[in-house]
N, C-alpha and C positions, 0 to 999 in steps of 0.2 A: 453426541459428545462435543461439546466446548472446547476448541483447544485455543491457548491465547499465547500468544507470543508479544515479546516485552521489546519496544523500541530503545536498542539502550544508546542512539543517538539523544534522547531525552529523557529516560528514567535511571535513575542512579549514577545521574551528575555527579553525583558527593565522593565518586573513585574514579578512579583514572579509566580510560574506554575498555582498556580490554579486561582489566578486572570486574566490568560489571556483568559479563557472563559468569564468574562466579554468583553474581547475586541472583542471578535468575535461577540458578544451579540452586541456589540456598530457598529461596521461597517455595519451588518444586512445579514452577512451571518448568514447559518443555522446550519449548521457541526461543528466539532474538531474532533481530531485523536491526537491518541496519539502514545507511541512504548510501552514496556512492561509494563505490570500491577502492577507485584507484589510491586514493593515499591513505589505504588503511593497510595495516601488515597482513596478509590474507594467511601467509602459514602459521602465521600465530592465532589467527583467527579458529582455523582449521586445529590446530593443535588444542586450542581450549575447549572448544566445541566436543571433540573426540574426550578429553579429558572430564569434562562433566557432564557426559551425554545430552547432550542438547542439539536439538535442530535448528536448522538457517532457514528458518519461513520464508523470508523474501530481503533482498537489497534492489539499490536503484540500479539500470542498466548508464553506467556511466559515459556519458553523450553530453558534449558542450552544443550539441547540434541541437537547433529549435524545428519541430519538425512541423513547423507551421510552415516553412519558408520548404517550397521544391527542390533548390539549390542543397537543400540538407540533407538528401534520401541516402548518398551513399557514405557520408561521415555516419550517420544515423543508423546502414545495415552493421558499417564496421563495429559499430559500439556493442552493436547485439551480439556480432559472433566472440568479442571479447567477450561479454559477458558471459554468453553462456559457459566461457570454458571457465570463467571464476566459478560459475554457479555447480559445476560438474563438483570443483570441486571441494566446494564445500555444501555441497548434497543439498542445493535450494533449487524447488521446483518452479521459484516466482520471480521471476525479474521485474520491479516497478519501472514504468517511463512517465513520462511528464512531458504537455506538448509544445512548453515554452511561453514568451509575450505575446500578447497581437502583433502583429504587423497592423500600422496604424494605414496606411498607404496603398494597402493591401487586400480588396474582396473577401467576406469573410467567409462565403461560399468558396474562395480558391484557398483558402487556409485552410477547412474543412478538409478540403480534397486532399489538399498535401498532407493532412496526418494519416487519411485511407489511404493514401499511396505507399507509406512509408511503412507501415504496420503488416497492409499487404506484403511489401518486399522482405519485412522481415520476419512476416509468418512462415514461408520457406524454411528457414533456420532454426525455429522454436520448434514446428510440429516436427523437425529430425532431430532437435536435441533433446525433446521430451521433455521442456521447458516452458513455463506460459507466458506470456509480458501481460499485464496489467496496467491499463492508462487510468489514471486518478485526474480526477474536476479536482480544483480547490477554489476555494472562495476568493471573489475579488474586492468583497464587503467591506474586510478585517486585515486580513493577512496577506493575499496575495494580488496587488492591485497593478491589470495590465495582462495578469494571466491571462490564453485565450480560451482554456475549458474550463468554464464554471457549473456549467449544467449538468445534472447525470443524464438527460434526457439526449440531451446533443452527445454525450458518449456514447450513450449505448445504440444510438444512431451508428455509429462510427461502427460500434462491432459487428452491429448485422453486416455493415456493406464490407468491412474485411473479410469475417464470415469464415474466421478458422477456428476451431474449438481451442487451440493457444495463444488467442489473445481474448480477454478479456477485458471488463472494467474493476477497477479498486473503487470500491466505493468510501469514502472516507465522511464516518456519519456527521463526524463535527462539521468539516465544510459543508456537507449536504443540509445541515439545520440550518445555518444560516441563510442557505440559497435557496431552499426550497421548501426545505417541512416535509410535512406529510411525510416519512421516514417508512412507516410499514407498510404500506401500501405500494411505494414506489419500489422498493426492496422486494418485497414477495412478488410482482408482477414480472419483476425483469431476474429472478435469482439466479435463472440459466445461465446469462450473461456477467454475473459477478463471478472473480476470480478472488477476492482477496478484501476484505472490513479494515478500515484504524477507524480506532474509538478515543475520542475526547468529549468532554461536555462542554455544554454555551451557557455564557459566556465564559471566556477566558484562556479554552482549550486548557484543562484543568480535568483532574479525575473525575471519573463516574460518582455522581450523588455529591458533586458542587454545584451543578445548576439544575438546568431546565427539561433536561434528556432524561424521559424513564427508561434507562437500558435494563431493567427486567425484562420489561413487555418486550422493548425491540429485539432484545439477545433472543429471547424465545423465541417470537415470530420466524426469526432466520434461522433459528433451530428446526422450529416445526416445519420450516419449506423445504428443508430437507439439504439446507448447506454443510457442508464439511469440510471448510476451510480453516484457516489460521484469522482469530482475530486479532491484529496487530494494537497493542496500547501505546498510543500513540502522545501521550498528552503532556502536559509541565506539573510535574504533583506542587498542588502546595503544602503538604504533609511531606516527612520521611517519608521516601521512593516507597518499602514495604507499606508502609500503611496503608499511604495512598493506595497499593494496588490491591488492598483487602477486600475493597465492595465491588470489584467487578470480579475477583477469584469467588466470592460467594455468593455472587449471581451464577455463573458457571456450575458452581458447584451445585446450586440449589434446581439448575435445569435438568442437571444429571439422575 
C-alpha cells in the first residue's frame, strides 16, 4: 500500500499554514509533514490533526546545530530529546535532520565522523522514544550549494557505521536525480536503510509528470521492495495544489 503524505510547507500555499491540513483532509490523503517545529503552533497543530484524522508523517528535528562541526553533538542531542517530546505528541514516528554546510577548513573525513558521532549519541534517545531520525543528502547542483551531504551513498555509509535500526536515510528522489540517477537500483539495493521518500520532479522540483522522473516505475519498484513508509510530496505545484497532486495519487492508486 502507497501511503503519501503532503508537505504542506509547499503544497497549498494558496491558505494560510494551518488550514492546509484541511486540504489534505479534503483530497483524502492521510499524512502532512512539516519542516521545523519551533515556531509553528504545535496544539493547534495537534488539534487539527485529531480534528481531521490525519497523521504527522515526519517534521525536522529542530537544531540550529550543524552536525558537521564536533562542537555540535550536545546542542544536537538537545534538539533530539525536544523533538522527540513534539513528536510524542503529535503521534510522528520520523523526525527529519539535516547535516548542515561544509566546513570549508575542515577534513571532510572529520566532518563525516562528526555526523556518525552525533547520530550515534542520539540513537540512544530515538531507539527509547520509538522514534526514527532520518538524514536526507540534498543536492548542491540546484538548490542547496555548500551543503555537506549530497550523496546517498556517503549517507548510507553513515548508517551502517551508526548502525541503529532508528536512524535511517530520507532519501529525497528529486535531489537524488540530480546527483546521481540511477534511482531504482540505488533505492532497491540499500531499501533497508531508507526511513522516509520526498518526491519532486527535475527539473524545477515541480509535480510528478512535469519533467524527466518516471515515478510509476520508481513508486513501484519501492513498492515491490517491499517499503512501507510515508512518501512525503514534497514539490512546488505549478497547477492548483489539488491538481497538481492528481498524478502521483493515481500512480498510488494504480499500484494498489
Amino acid at each position: 500500500m502507497i501511503r503519501l503524505s503532503v508537505c504542506i510547507e509547499m503544497i497549498f500555499t494558496e491558505v494560510p499554514f494551518l488550514d492546509r491540513m484541511a486540504k489534505v483532509s479534503e483530497i483524502g490523503l492521510p499524512a502532512f509533514e512539516f519542516w521545523n517545529w519551533s515556531s509553528k503552533d504545535i496544539s493547534e497543530i495537534k488539534r487539527r490533526k485529531q480534528k481531521y484524522g490525519l497523521q504527522t508523517a515526519a517534521f525536522g528535528v529542530d537544531s540550529r546545530a550543524s552536525i558537521v562541526d564536533q562542537r555540535a553533538t550536545s546542542s544536537f542531542l538537545k534538539a533530539v530529546e525536544d523533538s522527540a517530546k513534539i513528536a510524542h505528541e503529535l503521534e510522528s514516528q520520523t523526525l527529519i535532520v539535516t547535516t548542515g554546510n561544509e566546513l570549508k577548513e575542515v577534513p571532510r573525513s572529520q566532518q563525516h565522523n562528526s555526523i556518525v558521532k552525533c547520530l550515534k549519541g542520539a540513537a540512544a534517545t530515538v531507539e527509547k522514544e520509538k522514534v526514527t531520525l532520518v538524514l536526507e543528502p540534498l543536492n548542491t547542483l540546484v538548490d542547496h550549494k555548500g551543503y555537506y551531504l549530497s550523496s546517498s551513498s556517503e549517507g548510507f555509509d553513515i548508517i551502517r557505521k551508526v548502525g541503529s535500526p532508528n536512524v535511517k536515510l530520507l532519501y529525497d528522489i528529486y535531489h537524488q536525480q540530480i546527483m546521481e540517477g540511477n534511482l531504482i537500483s540505488t533505492i532497491t539495493k540499500n531499501i533497508d536503510l531508507i526511513g522516509h521518500f520526498h518526491i519532486g520532479d527535475v527539473p524545477g522540483r515541480h509535480e510528478p509528470g512535469t519533467g524527466e522522473i518516471n515515478y510509476a516505475n520508481v513508486v513501484k519498484a519501492i513498492d515491490d521492495a517491499g517499503y512501507d513508509g510515508y512518501f512525503g510530496l514534497e514539490f512546488m505545484p505549478l497547477k492548483d495544489s489539488k491538481q497538481a497532486l492528481k498524478p502521483i495519487i493515481d500512480i498510488a492508486k494504480s499500484i494498489e
